[in-house]
N, C-alpha and C positions, 0 to 999 in steps of 0.2 A: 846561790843566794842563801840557801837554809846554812850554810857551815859560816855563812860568815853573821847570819842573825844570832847563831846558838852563841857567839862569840860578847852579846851584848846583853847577855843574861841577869845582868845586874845594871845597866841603862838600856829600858825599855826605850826612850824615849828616841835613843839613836838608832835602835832597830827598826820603830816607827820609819824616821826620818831617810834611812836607806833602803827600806822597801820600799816608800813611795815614791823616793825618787828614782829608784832603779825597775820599777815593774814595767814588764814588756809585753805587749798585746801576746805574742809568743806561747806567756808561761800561764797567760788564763786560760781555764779548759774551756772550751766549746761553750757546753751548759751553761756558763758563769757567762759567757759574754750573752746569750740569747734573754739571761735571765735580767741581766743590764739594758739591752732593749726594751725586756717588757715593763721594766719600773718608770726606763726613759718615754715610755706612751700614758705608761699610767701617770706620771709627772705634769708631763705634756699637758694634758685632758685638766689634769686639777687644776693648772694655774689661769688652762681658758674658764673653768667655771669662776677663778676670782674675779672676774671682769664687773662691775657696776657697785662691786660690794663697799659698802661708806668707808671702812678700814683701808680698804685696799687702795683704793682711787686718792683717798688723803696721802697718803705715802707714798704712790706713782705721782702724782700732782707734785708735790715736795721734793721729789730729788732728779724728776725730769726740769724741773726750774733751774736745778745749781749743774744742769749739765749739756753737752751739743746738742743742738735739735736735729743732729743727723750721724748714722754711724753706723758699722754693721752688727752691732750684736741689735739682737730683737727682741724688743717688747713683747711681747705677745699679745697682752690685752687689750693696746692698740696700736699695734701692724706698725711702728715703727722703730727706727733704728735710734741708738744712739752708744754710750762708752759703754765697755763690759759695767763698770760699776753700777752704770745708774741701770742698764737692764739686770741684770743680776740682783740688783736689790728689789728693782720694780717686781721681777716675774718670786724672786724668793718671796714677798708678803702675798702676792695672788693666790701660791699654791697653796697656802696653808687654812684658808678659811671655808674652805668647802667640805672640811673634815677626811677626803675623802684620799688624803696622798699617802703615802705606805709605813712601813714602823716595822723597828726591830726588836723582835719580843725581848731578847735578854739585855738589851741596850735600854729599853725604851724613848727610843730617839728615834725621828723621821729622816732619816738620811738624804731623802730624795729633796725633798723642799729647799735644802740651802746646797745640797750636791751642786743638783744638775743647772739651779739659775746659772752660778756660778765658773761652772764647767762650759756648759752652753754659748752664754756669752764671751767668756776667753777664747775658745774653740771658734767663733764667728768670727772675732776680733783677728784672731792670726791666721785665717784660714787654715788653717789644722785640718786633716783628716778626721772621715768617722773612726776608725781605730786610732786614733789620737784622743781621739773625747770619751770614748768607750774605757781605754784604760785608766787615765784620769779618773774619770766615773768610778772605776773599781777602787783604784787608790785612795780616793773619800772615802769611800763606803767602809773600805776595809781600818783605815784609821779611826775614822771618825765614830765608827758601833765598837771598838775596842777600847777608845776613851771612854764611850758613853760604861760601857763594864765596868772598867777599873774605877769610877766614880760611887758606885752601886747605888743601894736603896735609900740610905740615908741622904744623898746628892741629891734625886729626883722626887723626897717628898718637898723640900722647898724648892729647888729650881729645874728649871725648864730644859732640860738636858739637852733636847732639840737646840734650844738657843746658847747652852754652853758647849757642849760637845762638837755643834756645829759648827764652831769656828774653824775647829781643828780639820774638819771632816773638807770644809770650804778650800783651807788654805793647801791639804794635803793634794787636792783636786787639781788646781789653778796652779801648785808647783811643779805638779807633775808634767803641766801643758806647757809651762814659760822654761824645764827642762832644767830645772833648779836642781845644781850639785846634793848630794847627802848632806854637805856644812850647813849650804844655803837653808836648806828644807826644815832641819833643824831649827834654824832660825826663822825659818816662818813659821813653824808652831811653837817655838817660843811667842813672836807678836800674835798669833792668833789668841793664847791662851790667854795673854793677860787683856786682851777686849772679852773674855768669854762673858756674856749674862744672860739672864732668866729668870724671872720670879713668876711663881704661882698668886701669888697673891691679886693677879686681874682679877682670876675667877671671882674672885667675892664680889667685885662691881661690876661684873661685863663692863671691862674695861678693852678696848681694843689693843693691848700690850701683844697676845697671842702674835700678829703678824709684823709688831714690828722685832719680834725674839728674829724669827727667819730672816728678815729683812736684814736685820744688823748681823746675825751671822754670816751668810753670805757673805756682806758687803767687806765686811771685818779681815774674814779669813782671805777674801779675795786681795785685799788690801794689804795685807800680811805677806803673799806669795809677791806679789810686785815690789813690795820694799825689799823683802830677802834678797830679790833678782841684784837692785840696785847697790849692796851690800848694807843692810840695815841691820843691825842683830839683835836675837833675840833672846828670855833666858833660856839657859843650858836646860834644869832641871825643873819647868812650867808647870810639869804637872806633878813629880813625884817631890818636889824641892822642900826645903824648912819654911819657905812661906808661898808654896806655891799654889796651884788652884784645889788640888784634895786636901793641904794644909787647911784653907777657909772653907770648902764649901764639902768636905764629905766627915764621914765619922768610920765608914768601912770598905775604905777605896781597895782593892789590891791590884799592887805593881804586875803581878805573876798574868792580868787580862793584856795589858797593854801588848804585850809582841805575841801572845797564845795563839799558836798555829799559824803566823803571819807564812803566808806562799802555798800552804798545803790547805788550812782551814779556810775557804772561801764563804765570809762573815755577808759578802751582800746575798748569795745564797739562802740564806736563813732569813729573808726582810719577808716581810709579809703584804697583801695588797689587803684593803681595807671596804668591806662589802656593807656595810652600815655607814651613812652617812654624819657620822657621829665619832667622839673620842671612843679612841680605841678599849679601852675599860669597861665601856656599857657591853661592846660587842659580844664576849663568852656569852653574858645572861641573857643577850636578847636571842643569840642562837637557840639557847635553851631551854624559852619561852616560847621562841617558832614553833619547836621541835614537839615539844607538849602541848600547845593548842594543835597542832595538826594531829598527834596520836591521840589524842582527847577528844577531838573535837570540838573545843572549846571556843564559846567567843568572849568577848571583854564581861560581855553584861553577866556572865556563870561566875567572875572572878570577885571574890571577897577578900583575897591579901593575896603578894608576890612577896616573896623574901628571895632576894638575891643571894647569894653565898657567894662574897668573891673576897681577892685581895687586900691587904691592908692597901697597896697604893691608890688603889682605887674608893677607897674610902676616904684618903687623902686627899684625890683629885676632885671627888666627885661630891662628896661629904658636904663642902660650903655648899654647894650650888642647890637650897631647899626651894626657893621660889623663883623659879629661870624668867629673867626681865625680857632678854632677846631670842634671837632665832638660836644666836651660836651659843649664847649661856646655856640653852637647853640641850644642844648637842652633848652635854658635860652634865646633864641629868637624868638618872636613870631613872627616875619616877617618869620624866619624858619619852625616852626611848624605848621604855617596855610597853608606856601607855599607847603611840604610835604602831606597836606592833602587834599588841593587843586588840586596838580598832582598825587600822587600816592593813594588817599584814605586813607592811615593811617600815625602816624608817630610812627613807632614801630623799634626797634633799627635796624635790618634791611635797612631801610627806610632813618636811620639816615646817616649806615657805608657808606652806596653804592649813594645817592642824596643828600646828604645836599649843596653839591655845584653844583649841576646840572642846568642851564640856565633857565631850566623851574621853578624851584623850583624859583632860586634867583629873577626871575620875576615877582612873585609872593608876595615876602620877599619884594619887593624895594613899593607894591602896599600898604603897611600894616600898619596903625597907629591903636595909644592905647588912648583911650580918657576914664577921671576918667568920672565915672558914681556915681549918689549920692544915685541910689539902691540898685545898685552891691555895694558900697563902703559902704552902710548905714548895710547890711545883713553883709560884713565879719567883722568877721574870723568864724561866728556860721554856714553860709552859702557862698558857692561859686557860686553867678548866673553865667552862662555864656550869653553872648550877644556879637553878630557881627550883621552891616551895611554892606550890598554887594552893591555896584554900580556896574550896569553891562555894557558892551560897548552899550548895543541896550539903553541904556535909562534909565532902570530900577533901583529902590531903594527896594531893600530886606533885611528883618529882621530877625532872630531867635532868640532864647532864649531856656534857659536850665537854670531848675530850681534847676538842681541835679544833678551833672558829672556823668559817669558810675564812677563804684567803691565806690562811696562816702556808707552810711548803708542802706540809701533808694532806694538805685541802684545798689545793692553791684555786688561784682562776686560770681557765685556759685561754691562748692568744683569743678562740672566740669570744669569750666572755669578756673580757679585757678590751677588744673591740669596741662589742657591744656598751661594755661605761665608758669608754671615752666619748663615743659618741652621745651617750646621754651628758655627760659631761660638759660636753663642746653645744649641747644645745642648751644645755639649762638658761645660760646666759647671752646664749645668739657671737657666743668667741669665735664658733666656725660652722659653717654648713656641710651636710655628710657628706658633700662631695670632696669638701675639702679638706675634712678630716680621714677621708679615705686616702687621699693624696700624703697625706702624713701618715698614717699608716704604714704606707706601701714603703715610704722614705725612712721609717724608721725599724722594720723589717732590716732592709737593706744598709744600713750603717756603716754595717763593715767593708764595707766597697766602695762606699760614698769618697770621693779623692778631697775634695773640698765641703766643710758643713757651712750652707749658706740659710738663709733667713728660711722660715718654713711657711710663710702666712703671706700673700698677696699683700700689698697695701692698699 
């Protein structure tokens, strides 16, 4: 496979298009597949937390309407079946509003939330093997965080990479399970590319946009793989083209990400799991607020200002959001997030439902600015330092630093840990009982051996 990618050096797009359609459980290492189980539970776990949420349930209500009332791909959030699309799109807007599903640092895109609905449900739909859904799963991940690159920093201050990138990542998934030629596949990321969207622009209204970016990607990319199959075609040149999608939506795309290490560089490898309940951008600073109230000693009421030191993107993301109206708009402010961890020690969704308006917290929130750092902003998107300034009332000027968030691969979580939040996960919103998320568990350990992937949740 590598001698005939080196051959596509000037169209990444086909190199794309024949990796994914040619990758073989076979040629992933070991590691790489266990680490696609552990995203597949952490997935899992986030879209049962989507369950009752107003976003969510508008969107599951909406396209469970325009579709069978029975079928085998699985909802999740309520225990029934119906077409890959309408579950795929259902379980893709669940996982993403609980903040808590994974992200790839050099991409910054969520791979898992429009991945695995999508995968999931196809995989249910055709009775496929778990090393059929497993590779697939790779196939996204590996496409879809290499579009998110070639896109770069310019792409992801106004759009939602998640929601662009994830067409590709969706369609690369679901071609690889319906067993779509290199032509074919091709042409389903041609049609995924041009549905790609995403706009930042909710955040200023706590707008629930967030869930339908996943939603539609998903749905899009999955949409994309099924026309291909039937011969639909799509453009040649979608992403690197004279009006294609880095034509409008980047300023510093490079071609040279799109096939970088395709078969050798395993890109889902590098996703990170997400240990703060919140956008992944608060997280560096709040680690390194932990880190210095615990070697301080400190509690909220010592603190007289927090300066963040992080990234420009993060200033971009996070910047609008000065007075957070909802639960989730504060997930995307770091005057909230630091405040949270300042009074209560974590900010874990918990932490979010029950104090994000709390006097102490908002006290905290009003003490908090974000100043760009030329370290932190030199190191992202390959690294996310964290750094906070404490001025404390007695006088004091205190520093931390975190060179490596929890979750990131150098810090990762272990199966136990990983456990342990799914099952808080799965209770937050009563999506499953620990009996039954241990059942799921045990099932998604076991994947690779699974002969048939069938619904995983009782009705």
């Amino acid at each position: 496979m590598n001698k005939e990618l080196a051959m596509h050096d000037t169209d990444p797009t086909q190199a794309l298009a024949e990796f994914a359609a040619g990758l073989a459980f076979e040629a992933v290492p070991a590691a790489v597949v266990r680490r696609a189980e552990d995203l597949f539970l952490d997935w899992f776990a986030s879209a049962l937390a989507g369950k009752d949420a107003r976003p969510v349930e508008t969107i599951a209500r909406f396209i469970e309407a325009m579709g069978p009332s029975d079928g085998a791909s699985e909802i999740l959030i309520h225990r029934r079946g119906s077409s890959p699309l309408v579950a795929a799109i259902a379980n893709a807007a669940a996982s993403h509003v609980a903040e808590q599903d994974d992200v790839h640092n050099g991409s910054v895109f969520h791979p898992a939330t429009v991945v695995f609905p999508a995968a999931l449900a196809v995989a249910q739909a055709l009775g496929a093997s778990g090393r059929e859904l497993l590779v697939a799963v790779v196939a996204g991940y590996e496409v879809g965080i290499r579009v998110g690159e070639f896109l770069g920093r310019s792409h992801y201050r106004i759009f939602h990479t998640t929601g662009t990138a994830g067409t590709f990542a969706a369609a690369a998934a679901v071609g690889r399970l319906l067993q779509l030629t290199p032509a074919q596949m091709r042409h389903a990321l041609g049609s995924a590319g041009t549905q790609s969207a995403g706009l930042w622009e909710f955040l200023r209204d706590a707008a629930d946009s967030k869930q339908l970016h996943t939603a539609h990607a998903a749905g899009a990319g999955l949409t994309a793989a099924y026309l291909a199959r039937d011969g639909f075609t799509g453009a040649r040149r979608i992403l690197d083209g004279a009006q294609g999608l880095a034509a409008g939506t980047s300023q510093d795309a490079d071609p040279t990400r799109l096939a970088d290490g395709l078969g050798t560089r395993w890109a889902l490898a590098e996703t990170s799991f997400k240990f703060h309940a919140a956008c992944r951008h608060t997280h560096p600073a709040a680690d390194a607020l932990q880190q210095l109230l615990r070697e301080h000693r400190l509690a909220a009421g010592d603190i007289r200002a927090v300066t963040a030191l992080v990234h420009q993107a993060a200033l971009d993301v996070l910047g609008p959001v000065t007075d957070p109206q909802t639960v989730h708009q504060a997930k995307f402010s770091m005057g909230t997030v630091l405040g949270l961890i300042a009074v209560h020690g974590r900010a874990g969704l918990t932490e979010f439902d029950s104090n994000w308006r709390d006097a102490a917290v908002r006290a905290v929130h009003d003490k908090v600015a974000m100043r760009l750092d030329p370290e932190v902003d030199g190191a992202y998107p390959a690294r996310w330092i964290g750094k906070v300034v404490v001025e404390t009332l007695d006088g004091r000027t205190l520093a931390a630093t975190v060179l490596e968030p929890k979750g990131d691969p150098g810090n990762t979580l272990t199966r136990p840990e990983l456990e342990d939040k799914a099952q808080a996960l799965a209770a937050y919103r009563n999506g499953a009982t620990p009996d039954e998320m241990q059942r799921v568990i045990a099932r998604i350990w076991s994947l690779a051996d699974t002969a048939v992937v069938t619904r995983f949740l009782a009705t």
